[in-house]
C-alpha positions in Angstrom: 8.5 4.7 23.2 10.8 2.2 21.1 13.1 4.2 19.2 14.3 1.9 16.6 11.9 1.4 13.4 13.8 -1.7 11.8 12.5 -3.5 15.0 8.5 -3.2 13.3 10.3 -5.5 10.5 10.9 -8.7 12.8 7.0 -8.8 12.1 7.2 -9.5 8.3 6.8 -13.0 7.4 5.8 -15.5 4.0 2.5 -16.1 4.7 1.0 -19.6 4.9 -2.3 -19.1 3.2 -3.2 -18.8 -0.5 -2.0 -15.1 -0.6 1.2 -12.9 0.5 1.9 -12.1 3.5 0.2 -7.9 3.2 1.5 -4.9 5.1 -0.2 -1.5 4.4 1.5 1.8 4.4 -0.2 4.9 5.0 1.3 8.5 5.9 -1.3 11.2 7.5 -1.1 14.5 9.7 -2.2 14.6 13.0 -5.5 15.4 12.1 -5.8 12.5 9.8 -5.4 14.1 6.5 -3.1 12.6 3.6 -3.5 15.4 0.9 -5.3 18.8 1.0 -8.2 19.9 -0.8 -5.8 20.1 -3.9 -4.5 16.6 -4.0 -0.8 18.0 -2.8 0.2 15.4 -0.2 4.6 15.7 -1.1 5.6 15.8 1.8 3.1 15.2 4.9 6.1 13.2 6.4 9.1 14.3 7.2 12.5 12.5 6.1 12.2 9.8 8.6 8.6 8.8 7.6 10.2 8.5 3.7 13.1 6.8 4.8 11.2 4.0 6.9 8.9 3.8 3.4 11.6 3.0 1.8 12.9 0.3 4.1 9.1 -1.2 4.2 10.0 -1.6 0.0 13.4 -3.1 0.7 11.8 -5.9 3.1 9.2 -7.0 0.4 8.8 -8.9 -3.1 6.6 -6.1 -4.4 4.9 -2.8 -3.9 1.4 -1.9 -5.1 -0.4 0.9 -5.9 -3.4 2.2 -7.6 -3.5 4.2 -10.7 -4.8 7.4 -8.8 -1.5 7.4 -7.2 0.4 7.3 -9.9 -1.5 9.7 -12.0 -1.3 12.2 -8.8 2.3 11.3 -7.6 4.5 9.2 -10.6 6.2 7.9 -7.7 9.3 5.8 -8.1 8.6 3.1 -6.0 12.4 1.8 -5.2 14.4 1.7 -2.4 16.6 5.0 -3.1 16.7 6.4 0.6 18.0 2.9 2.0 20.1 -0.1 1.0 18.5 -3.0 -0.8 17.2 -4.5 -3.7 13.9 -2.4 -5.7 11.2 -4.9 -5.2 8.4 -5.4 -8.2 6.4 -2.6 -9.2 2.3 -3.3 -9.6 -0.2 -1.1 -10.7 -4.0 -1.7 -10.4 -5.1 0.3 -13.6 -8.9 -0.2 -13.4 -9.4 2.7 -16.3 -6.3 1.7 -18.7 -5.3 5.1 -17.9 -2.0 4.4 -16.6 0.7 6.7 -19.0 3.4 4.8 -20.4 6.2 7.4 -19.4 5.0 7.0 -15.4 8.3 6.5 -13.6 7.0 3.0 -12.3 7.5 1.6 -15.7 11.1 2.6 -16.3 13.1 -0.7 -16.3 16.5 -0.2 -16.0 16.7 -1.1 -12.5 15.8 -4.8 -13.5 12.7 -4.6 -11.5 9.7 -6.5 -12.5 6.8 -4.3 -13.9 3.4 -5.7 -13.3 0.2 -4.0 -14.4 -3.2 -5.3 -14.0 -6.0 -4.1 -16.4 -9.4 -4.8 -17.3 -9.4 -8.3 -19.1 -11.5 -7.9 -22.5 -10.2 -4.5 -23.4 -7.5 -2.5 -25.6 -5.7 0.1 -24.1 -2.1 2.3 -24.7 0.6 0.3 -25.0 3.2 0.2 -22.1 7.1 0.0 -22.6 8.6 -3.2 -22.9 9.0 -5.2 -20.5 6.0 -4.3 -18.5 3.7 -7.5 -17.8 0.0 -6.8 -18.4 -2.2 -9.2 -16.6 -6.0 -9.2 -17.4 -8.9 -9.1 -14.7 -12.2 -8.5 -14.7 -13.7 -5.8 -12.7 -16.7 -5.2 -10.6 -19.6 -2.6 -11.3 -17.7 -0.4 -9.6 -14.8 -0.1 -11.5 -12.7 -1.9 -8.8 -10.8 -5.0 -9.0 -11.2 -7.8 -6.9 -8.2 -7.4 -4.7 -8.1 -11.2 -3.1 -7.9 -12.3 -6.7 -5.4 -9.6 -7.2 -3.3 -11.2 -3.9 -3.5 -14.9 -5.0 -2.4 -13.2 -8.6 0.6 -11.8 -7.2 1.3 -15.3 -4.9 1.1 -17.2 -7.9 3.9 -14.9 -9.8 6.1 -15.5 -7.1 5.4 -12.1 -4.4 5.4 -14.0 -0.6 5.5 -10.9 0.9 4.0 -7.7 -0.6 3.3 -3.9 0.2 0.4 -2.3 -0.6 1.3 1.9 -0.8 -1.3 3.4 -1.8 -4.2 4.8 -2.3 -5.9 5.2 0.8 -9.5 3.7 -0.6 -7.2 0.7 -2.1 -6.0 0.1 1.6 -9.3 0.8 3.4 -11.0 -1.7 0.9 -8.5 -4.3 2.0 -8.7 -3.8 4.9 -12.4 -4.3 5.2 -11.8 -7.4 3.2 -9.1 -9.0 6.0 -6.0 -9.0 3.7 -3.8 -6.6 5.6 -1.7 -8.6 8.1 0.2 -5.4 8.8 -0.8 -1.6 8.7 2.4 1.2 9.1 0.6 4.5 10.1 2.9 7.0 10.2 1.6 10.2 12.2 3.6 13.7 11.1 3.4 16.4 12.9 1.5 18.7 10.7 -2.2 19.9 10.8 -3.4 20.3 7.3 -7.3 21.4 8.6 -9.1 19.8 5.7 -8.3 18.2 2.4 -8.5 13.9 2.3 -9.1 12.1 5.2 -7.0 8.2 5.5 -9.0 5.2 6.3 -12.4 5.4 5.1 -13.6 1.7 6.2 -17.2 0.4 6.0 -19.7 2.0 9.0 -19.9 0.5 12.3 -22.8 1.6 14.8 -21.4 0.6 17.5 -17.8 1.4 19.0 -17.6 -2.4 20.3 -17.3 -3.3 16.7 -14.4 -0.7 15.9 -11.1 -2.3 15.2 -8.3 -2.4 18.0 -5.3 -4.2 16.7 -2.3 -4.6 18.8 0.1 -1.9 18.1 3.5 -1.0 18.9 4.2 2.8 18.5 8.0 4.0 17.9 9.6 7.4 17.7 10.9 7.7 13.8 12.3 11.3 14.3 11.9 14.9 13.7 8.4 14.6 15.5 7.1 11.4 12.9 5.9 8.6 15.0 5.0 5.0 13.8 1.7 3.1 14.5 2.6 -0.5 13.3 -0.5 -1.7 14.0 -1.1 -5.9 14.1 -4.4 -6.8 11.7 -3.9 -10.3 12.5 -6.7 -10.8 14.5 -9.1 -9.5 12.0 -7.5 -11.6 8.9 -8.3 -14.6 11.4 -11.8 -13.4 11.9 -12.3 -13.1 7.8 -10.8 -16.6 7.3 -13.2 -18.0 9.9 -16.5 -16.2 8.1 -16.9 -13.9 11.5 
């Protein structure tokens, strides 16, 4: 098993079509839980998982995340375990919920601040600084997240991590956006509480997904699944 995570980053690349080039983050137990049945998911991983996070963060232009993460974690989103330079912060704020205090807004760092909320509607105002950028949403409540990646291509994001939440990354993966997916496995076993990946049904295991992955040792019993989606972005492009 490769013992050196940086070598998963050799992998990150601008992508050539009319979106960034997408990796996925996602931390679970072995059982495949990333929260109990309270929400609490600080800290399935242990400090290896957080420090590779933070290294995914310094290899890309931005990090995105969804307003249920920020309203359950008020993460930081910067690059505070490793060396580098705090990408952009986005939020996908589909209710207009997102609190103007939420540590992702705090600009001193120089970071951009990029929050997307439904276009046609007032909402709290965020500090200074923070660019709002208007988008309709579906009946659902959900942003269209392919407009959402040509969006961030067009402000200037080539490569761009998507951290969270879980149904933000299953829903793109079922739409072929992720080029990359990180699964880091800790060895916990939480026993119930929320489940990862919840993508659309298959009835048949032919039709399950098996990317090409490359699993490395990140310490203190973590292990990384960096798992190649290429083949399925292909089969999207293509109309399979």
């Amino acid at each position: 098993m490769p013992s050196d995570p940086r070598a998963s980053f050799a992998h990150f690349r601008t992508s050539a079509r009319d979106r960034p080039f997408i990796v996925a983050q996602l931390g679970q137990s072995l059982d495949g839980r990333i929260a109990t049945c309270t929400g609490d998911s600080r800290y399935i991983g242990a400090e290896p998982s957080l420090v590779h996070l933070h290294r995914i963060r310094a290899h890309v232009d931005a990090v995105l995340v969804g307003i249920g993460t920020v309203l359950a974690d008020d993460p930081q989103l910067t690059v505070r375990r490793c060396q580098g330079v705090n990408p952009a912060r986005v939020i996908l704020d589909a209710r207009g919920t997102l609190p103007a205090e939420a540590q992702c807004l705090d600009g001193r760092d120089g970071a951009r601040r990029i929050v997307f909320r439904p276009s046609g509607s007032a909402f709290d105002a965020l500090p200074e600084g923070v660019e709002i950028i208007g988008m309709p949403v579906d009946a659902n409540g959900h942003f269209d997240l392919r407009a959402v990646a040509r969006e961030l291509l067009r402000l200037g994001f080539s490569k761009v991590l998507i951290e969270g939440g879980a149904r933000i990354i299953s829903r793109a993966i079922d739409i072929g956006i992720v080029d990359r997916l990180h699964l880091m496995i800790s060895a916990v076993i939480i026993g119930s509480g929320q489940a990862g990946l919840d993508l659309r049904p298959i009835d048949l295991l032919k039709d399950a997904l098996r990317p090409e992955v490359s699993v490395i040792s990140l310490g203190a019993g973590d292990v990384l699944f960096d798992c190649d989606f290429g083949q399925f972005v292909d089969r999207q492009a293509r109309g399979e």
